[in-house]
C-alpha positions as CSV (number, residue, x, y, z in Angstrom):
1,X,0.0,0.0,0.0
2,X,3.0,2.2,0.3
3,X,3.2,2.8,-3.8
4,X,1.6,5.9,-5.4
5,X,-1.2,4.8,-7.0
6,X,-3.3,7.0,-9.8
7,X,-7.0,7.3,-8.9
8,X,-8.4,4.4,-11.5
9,X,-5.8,2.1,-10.0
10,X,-7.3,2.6,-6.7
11,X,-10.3,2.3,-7.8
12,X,-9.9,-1.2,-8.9
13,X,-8.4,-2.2,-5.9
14,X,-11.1,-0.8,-3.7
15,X,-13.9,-2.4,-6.0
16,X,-12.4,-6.0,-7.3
17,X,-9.6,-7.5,-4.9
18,X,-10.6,-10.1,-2.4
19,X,-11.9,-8.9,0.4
20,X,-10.0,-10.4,3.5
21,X,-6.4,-9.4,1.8
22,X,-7.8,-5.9,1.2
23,X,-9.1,-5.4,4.4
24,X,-6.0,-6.5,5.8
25,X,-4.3,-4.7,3.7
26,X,-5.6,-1.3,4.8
27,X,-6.4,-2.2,8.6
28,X,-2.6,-3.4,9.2
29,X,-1.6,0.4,9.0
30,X,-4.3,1.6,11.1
31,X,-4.4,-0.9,13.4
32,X,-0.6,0.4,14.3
33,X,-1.7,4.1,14.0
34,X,-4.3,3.4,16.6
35,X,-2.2,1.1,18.6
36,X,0.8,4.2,18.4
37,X,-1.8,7.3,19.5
38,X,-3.3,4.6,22.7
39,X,0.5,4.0,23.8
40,X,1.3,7.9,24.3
41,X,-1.9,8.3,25.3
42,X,-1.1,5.6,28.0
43,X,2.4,7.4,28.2
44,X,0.7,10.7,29.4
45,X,-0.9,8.8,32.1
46,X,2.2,6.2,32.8
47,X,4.8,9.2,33.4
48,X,2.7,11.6,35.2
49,X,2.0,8.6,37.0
50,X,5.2,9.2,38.9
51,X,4.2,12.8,39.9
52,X,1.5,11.6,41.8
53,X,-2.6,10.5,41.9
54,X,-3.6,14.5,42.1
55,X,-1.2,14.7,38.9
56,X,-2.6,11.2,37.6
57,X,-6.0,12.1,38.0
58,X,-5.5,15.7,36.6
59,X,-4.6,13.8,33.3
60,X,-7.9,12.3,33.7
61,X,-10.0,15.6,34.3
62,X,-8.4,17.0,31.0
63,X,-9.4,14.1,29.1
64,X,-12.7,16.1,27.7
65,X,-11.2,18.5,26.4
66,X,-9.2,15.7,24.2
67,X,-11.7,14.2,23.4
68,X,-13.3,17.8,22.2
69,X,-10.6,18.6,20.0
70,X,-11.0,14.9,18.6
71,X,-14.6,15.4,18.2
72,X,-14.3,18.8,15.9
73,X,-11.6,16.8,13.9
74,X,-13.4,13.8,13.4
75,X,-16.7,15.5,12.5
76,X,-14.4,17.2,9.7
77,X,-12.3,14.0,9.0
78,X,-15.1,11.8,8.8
79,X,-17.8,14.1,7.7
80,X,-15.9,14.7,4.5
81,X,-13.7,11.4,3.8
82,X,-16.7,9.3,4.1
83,X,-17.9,11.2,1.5
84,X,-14.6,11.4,-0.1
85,X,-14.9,7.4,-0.6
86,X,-18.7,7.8,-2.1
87,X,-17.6,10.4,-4.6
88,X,-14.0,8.4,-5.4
89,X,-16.7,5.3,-5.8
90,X,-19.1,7.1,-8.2
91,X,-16.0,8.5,-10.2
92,X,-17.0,12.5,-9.0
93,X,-12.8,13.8,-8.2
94,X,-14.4,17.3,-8.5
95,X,-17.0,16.8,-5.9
96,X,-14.2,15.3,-3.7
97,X,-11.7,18.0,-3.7
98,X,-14.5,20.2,-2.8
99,X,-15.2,18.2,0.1
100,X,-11.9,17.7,0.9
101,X,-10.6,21.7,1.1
102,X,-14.0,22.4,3.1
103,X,-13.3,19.6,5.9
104,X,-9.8,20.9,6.3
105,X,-10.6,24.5,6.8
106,X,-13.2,23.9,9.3
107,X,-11.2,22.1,11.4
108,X,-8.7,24.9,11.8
109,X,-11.3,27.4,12.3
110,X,-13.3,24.8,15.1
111,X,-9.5,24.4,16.9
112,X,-8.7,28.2,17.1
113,X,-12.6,29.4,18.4
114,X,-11.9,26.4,21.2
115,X,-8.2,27.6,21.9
116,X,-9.3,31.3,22.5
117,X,-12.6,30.1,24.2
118,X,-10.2,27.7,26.6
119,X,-7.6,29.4,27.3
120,X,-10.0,33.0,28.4
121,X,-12.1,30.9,30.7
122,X,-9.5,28.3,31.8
123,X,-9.9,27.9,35.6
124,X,-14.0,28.1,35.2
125,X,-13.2,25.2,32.9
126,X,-11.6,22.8,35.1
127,X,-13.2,23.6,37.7
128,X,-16.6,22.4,35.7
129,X,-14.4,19.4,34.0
130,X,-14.3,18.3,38.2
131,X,-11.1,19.8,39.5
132,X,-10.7,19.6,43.2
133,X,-8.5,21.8,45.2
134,X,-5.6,19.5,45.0
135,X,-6.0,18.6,41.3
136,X,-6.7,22.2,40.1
137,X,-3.5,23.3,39.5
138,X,-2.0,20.8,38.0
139,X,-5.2,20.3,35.6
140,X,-4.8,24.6,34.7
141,X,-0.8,23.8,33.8
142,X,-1.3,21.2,31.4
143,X,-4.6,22.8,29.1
144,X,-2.9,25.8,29.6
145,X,-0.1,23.9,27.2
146,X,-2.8,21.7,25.2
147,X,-4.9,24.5,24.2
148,X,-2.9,26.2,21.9
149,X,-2.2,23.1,19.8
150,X,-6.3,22.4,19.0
151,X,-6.2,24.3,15.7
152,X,-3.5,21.8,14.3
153,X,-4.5,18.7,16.3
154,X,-8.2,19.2,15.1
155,X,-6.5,19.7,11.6
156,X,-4.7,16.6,11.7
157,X,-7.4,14.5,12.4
158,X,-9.1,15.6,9.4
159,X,-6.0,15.4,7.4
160,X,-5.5,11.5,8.8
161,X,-8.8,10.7,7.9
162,X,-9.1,11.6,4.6
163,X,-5.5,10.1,3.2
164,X,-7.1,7.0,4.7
165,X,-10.8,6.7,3.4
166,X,-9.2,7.1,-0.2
167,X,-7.0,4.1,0.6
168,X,-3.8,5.4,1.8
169,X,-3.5,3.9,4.9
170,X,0.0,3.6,5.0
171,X,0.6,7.2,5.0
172,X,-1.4,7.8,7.1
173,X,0.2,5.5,9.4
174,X,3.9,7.0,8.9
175,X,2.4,10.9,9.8
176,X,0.2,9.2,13.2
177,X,3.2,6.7,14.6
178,X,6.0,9.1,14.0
179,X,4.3,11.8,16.6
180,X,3.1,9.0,18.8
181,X,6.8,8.0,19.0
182,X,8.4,11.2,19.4
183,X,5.8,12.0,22.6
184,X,6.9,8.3,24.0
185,X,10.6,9.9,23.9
186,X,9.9,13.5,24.9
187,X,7.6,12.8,27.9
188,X,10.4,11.6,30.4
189,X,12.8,14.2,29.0
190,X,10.1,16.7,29.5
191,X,8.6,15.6,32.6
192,X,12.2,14.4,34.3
193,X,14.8,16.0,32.9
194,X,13.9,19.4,32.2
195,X,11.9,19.3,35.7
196,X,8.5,20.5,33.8
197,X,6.2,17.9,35.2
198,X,2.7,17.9,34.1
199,X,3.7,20.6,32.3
200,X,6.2,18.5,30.2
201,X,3.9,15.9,29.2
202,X,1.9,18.5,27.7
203,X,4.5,20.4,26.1
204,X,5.4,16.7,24.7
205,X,1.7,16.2,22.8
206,X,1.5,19.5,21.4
207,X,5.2,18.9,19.6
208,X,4.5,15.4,18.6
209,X,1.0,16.5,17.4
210,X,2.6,19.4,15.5
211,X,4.8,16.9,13.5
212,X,2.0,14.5,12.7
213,X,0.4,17.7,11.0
214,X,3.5,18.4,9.2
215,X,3.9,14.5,7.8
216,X,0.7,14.3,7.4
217,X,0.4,17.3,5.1
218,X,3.1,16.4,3.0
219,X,1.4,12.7,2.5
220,X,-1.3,14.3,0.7
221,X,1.1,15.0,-1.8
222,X,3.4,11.9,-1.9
223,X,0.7,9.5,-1.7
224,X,-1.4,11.5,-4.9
225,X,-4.4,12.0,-2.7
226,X,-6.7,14.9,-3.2
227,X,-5.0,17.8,-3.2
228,X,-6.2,20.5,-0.5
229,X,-6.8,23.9,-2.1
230,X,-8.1,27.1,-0.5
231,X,-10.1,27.8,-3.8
232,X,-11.7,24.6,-3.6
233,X,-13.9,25.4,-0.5
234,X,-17.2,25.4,-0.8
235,X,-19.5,27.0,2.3
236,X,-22.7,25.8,0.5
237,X,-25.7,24.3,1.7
238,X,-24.9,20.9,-0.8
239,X,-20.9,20.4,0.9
240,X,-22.2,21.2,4.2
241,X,-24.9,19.0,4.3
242,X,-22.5,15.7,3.3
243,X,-19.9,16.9,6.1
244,X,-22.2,17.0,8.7
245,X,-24.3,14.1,7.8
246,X,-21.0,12.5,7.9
247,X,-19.7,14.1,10.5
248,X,-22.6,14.1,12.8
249,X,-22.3,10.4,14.3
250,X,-18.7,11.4,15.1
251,X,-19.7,14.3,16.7
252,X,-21.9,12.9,19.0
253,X,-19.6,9.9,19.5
254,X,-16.8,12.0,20.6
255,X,-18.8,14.7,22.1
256,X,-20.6,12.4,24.7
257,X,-17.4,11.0,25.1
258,X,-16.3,14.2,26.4
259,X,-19.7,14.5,28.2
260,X,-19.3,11.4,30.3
261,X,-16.0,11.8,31.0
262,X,-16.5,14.6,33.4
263,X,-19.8,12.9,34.6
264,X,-17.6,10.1,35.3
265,X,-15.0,12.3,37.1
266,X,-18.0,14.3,39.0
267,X,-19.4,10.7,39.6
268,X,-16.3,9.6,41.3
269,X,-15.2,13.2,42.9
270,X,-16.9,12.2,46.6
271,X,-14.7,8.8,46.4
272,X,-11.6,11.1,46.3
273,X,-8.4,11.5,44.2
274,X,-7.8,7.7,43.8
275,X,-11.4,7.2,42.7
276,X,-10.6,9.5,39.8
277,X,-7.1,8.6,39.0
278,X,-8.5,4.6,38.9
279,X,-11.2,5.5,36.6
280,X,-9.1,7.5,34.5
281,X,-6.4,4.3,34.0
282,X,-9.3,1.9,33.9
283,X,-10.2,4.5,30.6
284,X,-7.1,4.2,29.3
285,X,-6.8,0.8,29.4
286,X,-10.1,0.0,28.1
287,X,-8.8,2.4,25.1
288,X,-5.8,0.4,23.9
289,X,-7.4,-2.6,23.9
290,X,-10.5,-0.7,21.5
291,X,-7.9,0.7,19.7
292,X,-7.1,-2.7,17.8
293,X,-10.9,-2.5,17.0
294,X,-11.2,0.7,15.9
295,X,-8.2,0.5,13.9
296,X,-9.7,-2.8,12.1
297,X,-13.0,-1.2,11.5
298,X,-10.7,2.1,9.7
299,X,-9.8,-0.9,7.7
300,X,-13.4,-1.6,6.5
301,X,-14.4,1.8,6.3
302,X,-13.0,2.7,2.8
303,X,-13.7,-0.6,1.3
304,X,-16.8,-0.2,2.2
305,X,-17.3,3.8,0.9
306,X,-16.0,3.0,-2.7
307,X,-17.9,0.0,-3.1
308,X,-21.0,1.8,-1.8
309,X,-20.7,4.2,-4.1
310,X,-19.9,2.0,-6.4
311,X,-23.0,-0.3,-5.6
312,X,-21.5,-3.1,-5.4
313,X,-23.8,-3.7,-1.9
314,X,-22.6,-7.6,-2.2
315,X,-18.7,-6.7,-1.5
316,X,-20.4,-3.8,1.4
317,X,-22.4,-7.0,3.6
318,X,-19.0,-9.1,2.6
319,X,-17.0,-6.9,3.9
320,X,-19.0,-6.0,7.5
321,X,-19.8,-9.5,8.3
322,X,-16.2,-10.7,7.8
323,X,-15.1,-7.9,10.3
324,X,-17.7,-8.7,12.7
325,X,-16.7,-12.1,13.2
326,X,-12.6,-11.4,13.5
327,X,-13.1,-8.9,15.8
328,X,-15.8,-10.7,17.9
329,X,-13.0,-13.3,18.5
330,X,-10.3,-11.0,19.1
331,X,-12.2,-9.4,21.7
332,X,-13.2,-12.4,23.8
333,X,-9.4,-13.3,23.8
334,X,-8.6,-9.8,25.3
335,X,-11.8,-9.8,27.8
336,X,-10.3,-13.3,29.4
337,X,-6.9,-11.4,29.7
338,X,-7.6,-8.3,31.0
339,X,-9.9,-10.0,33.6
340,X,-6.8,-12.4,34.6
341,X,-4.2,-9.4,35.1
342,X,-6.2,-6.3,35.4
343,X,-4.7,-5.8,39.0
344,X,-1.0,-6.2,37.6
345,X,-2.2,-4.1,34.5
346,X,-3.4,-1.1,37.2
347,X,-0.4,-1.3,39.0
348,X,1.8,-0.8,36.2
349,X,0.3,2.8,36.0
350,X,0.1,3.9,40.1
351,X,1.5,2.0,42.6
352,X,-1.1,3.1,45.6
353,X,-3.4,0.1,46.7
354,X,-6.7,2.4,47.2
355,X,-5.9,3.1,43.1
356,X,-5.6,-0.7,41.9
357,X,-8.5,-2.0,44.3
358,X,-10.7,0.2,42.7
359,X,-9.2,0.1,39.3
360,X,-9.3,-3.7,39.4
361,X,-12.8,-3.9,40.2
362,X,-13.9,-1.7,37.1
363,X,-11.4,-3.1,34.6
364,X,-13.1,-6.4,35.7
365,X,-16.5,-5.5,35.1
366,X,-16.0,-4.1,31.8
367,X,-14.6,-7.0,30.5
368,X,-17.4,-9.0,31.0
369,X,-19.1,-7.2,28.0
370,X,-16.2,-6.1,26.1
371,X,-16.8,-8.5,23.8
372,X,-19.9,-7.2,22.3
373,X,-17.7,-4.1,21.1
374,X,-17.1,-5.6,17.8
375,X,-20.6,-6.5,16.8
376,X,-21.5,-2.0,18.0
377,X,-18.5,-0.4,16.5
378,X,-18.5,-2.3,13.3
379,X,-22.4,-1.7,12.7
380,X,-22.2,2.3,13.7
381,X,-19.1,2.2,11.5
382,X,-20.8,0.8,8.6
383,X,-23.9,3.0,8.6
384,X,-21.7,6.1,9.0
385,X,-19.9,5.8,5.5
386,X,-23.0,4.3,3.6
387,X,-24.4,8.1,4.9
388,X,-26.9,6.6,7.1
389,X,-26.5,9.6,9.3
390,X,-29.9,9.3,11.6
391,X,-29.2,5.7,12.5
392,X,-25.5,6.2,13.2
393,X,-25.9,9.1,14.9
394,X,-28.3,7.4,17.4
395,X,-25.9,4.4,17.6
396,X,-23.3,6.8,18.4
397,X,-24.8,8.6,21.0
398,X,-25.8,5.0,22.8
399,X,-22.9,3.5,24.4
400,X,-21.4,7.2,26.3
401,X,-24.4,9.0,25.9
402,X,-28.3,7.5,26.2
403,X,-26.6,4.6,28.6
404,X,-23.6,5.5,30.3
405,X,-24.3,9.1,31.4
406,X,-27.9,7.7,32.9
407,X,-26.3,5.0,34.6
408,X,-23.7,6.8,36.6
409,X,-26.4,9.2,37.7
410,X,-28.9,6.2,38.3
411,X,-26.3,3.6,39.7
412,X,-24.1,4.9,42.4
413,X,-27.5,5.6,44.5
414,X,-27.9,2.2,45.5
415,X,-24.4,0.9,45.0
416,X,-22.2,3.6,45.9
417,X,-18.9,3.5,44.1
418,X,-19.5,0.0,43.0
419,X,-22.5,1.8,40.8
420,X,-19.6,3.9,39.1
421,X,-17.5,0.8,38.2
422,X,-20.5,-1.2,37.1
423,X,-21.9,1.8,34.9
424,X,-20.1,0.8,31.7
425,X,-20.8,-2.5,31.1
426,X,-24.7,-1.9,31.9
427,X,-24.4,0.6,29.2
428,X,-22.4,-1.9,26.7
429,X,-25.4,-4.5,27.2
430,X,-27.6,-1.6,26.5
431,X,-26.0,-0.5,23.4
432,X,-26.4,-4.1,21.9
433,X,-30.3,-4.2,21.7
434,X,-30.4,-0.8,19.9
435,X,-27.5,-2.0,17.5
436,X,-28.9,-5.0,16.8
437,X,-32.5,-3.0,15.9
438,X,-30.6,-1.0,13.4
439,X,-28.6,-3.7,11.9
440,X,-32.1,-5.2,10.9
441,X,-33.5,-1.9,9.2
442,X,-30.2,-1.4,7.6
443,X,-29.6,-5.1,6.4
444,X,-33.0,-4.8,4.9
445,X,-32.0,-1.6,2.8
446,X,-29.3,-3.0,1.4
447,X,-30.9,-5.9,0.4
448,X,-33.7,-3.5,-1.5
449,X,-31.0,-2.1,-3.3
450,X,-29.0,-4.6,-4.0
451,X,-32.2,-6.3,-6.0
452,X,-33.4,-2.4,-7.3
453,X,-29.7,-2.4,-9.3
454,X,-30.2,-5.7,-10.4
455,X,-33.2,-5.2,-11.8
456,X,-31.8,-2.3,-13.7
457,X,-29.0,-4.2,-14.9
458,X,-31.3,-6.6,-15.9
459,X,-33.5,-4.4,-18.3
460,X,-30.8,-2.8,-19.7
C-alpha cells in the first residue's frame, strides 16, 4: 500500500480485490496508528503517574477536552472522507476536492474558536471538568499547554482521515506513529529532565501533534491524494450537508465521550483522588485494547465507501460481516486477559493500593461485555460511511451517551462507588439491543438495493 497509486488504480483495488487481503491490507496500517496514539496516550498517564494520583488524575479531568478537539476533527475528517470514498466510488474527483478543502478549513477554524474560548475561561473550565482543590493546579498547567495546539491537532485528524478513506493507509500510518513516538521519547525528557512535570507531558503532545500535521500534510502529496486547495472550498448548503451528515455520528460519539468523561469524574469526585485517578487508567486501558478494534473497523471503512458508491452492496455485507466475526473473537481473547491481570495491568500505572483495588474492580466488570464491542462499533461504522447519518448518529450517541451518562447518575445511589464501576458494562449491554435493531433496518436496505440495481442491470 505504500506505492503511489493513480485514482483508476485505486479504484480497482477498492472495488475488485478479495476482500479479506484488502481489508488486511488497509487495517494493518491503522491498526498500528491506533495502537501508536493509545501508547502515548497511556504514556501521558504512565509518566505523570510518577508525579502523583492529584497529577494522575488531573490527566484524567483534561481528558474532555481531548476528546473535544477529537470530536471537531473527526466531525471534519469523517464528515468529509466518508464522502470522499462515495464520490472516489461514483468516479466524482471534483466533488471530492471540494469536500476535501472544506473539511480541512473547518477544522482549523473549530480548533482556534476552542483555543481562544479555553484558554480566556480556563480555571471556570476545570473547575466544571471536576477539579478539586488538589488537582486544580495541575489540571490549569497542562490545558494551559494543550490549548494552543487544538487548531492543528483538530487539523490533523481531518488530514489523517481523509488520506485514509481514499486508501492510503500507510501514510497515514507513517504521519500518526511518528508523533506517537516522538511524545513516548519527549515525555520523560520533559517531565524528568527538564523538571517541567505535568507541564512537560503536555509540552510533549503538542510537539509530537505538530509533527504528525506536518507529515501528514506532505502525504497528501506523496501519496497522490486529493490535493487540499483554498479555492476549492465550498460553504454551501450541498458540501455542508454531506460533512455533517458524515460528520454528525462522530460528533456525537466523541462529544458524549467528552460528556461522560466529566460525569464520570464528577461521579467519582466524593470517592476522592484515587477514585478518579483509577477510573481514569481503567479509561485508558479499556482504550488500547479498542484501539485494535477501531483500527480494524478504519480498515473496512473505505472498502466499504468506494464500493458503496460504487453499488456493489454484495462486497459492502461481505466486507462487514467478515469484520464482525474477526473482531468478535479478538475481543473475547482480550476480555479473558484483562480480567486475569487487570490488577498487575493497574499497577503498572500507580502504585497506591486504594488506586488498583478500585481500578481492578472496574477493569473487571467491563470486560465482561467487552466482547460485544465488535458487533457495536463495526455496525455504527458501517452505517456512517454508507451516509446513514440518523441511524449512526443514534448508535453513536448510545454506548457514552443515552446509557452511560444515565447509569452513573442512576447507579451509584444504591451501589455507591461500585454503581460507578458497574456503569459501563450496563451501558455496553444496552448498546447491543439498539445495534442490533438498526442492523435489521439497515440489512434490509441494502438488500432492497441490491435487488433495485439488479433489476436495472437486468432491463438494460
Amino acid at each position: 500500500m505504500h506505492t503511489t497509486m493513480s485514482q483508476s488504480e485505486k479504484y480497482k483495488m477498492m472495488t475488485e480485490s478479495p476482500i479479506p487481503g484488502l481489508i488486511g491490507k488497509l487495517a494493518v496500517p491503522t491498526i498500528i496508528s491506533m495502537l501508536i496514539t493509545s501508547i502515548y496516550n497511556m504514556a501521558d498517564t504512565f509518566f505523570v503517574g510518577r508525579i502523583g494520583t492529584s497529577a494522575t488524575a488531573a490527566v484524567g479531568l483534561s481528558f474532555p477536552i481531548m476528546a473535544i478537539i477529537q470530536a471537531m476533527g473527526f466531525f471534519c475528517g469523517h464528515g468529509s472522507g466518508n464522502s470522499m470514498s462515495r464520490r472516489l466510488g461514483s468516479k466524482d474527483s471534483g466533488g471530492a476536492e471540494q469536500l476535501a478543502a472544506t473539511g480541512y478549513f473547518s477544522a482549523l477554524f473549530l480548533g482556534f474558536a476552542l483555543m481562544v474560548l479555553g484558554l480566556v475561561f480556563l480555571k471556570p473550565l476545570c473547575l466544571l471538568l471536576g477539579s478539586t482543590s488538589t488537582t486544580l493546579p495541575y489540571t490549569e498547567k497542562y490545558l494551559g499547554v494543550i490549548l494552543p495546539g487544538a487548531p492543528y491537532m483538530t487539523a490533523q485528524l481531518v488530514l489523517n482521515n481523509q488520506i485514509r478513506f481514499q486508501g492510503n493507509a500507510f501514510y497515514s500510518m507513517i504521519g500518526i506513529t511518528t508523533g506517537g513516538i516522538l511524545n513516548i521519547v519527549l515525555d520523560p525528557l520533559f517531565i524528568f529532565v527538564f523538571r517541567m512535570g505535568i507541564s512537560g507531558a503536555a509540552f510533549a503532545t503538542i510537539l509530537s501533534q505538530f509533527v504528525s500535521f506536518c507529515m501528514l500534510l506532505a502525504g497528501i502529496k506523496f501519496s497522490n491524494c486529493i490535493p487540499i486547495r483554498f479555492r476549492n472550498i465550498r460553504f454551501n448548503k450541498s458540501r455542508l450537508k454531506e460533512i455533517v451528515g458524515g460528520g454528525l455520528p462522530s460528533l456525537f460519539r466523541q462529544g458524549l465521550a467528552s460528556v461522560a468523561v466529566m460525569t464520570l469524574n464528577i461521579a467519582a469526585n466524593p470517592y476522592g483522588d484515587a477514585a478518579i485517578a483509577a477510573m481514569s487508567i481503567v479509561s485508558r486501558i479499556t482504550m488500547f485494547a479498542s484501539s485494535a478494534l477501531i483500527g480494524f473497523g478504519q480498515g473496512f471503512q473505505p472498502v466499504c465507501g468506494f464500493n458503496y458508491g460504487a453499488k456493489k452492496y454484495d462486497r459492502v455485507k461481505e466486507a462487514f460481516w467478515f469484520c464482525v466475526k474477526i473482531s468478535t473473537v479478538v475481543l473475547f481473547l482480550l476480555a479473558i486477559f484483562g480480567t486475569l491481570v487487570s490488577g498487575h495491568l493497574i499497577g503498572v500505572f500507580r502504585d497506591d493500593l486504594n488506586v488498583i483495588q478500585i481500578g481492578t474492580t472496574a477493569l473487571r466488570l467491563q470486560c465482561l461485555t467487552f466482547t460485544l464491542n465488535g458487533w457495536i462499533i463495526m455496525n455504527n461504522m458501517m452505517m456512517q460511511t454508507m451516509g446513514k447519518t440518523l441511524y449512526a448518529s443514534i448508535l453513536a450517541s448510545a454506548r457514552q451517551g443515552l446509557f452511560f451518562i444515565p447509569a452513573l447518575l442512576i447507579l451509584p445511589k444504591p451501589f455507591g462507588l461500585l454503581g460507578i464501576q458497574m456503569a459501563q458494562a450496563v451501558a455496553d449491554a444496552c448498546t447491543v439491543i439498539i445495534t442490533t435493531v438498526l442492523n435489521r433496518l439497515v440489512m434490509r436496505q441494502l438488500f432492497l438495493s441490491q435487488l433495485d440495481t439488479t433489476l436495472k442491470g437486468n432491463n438494460k
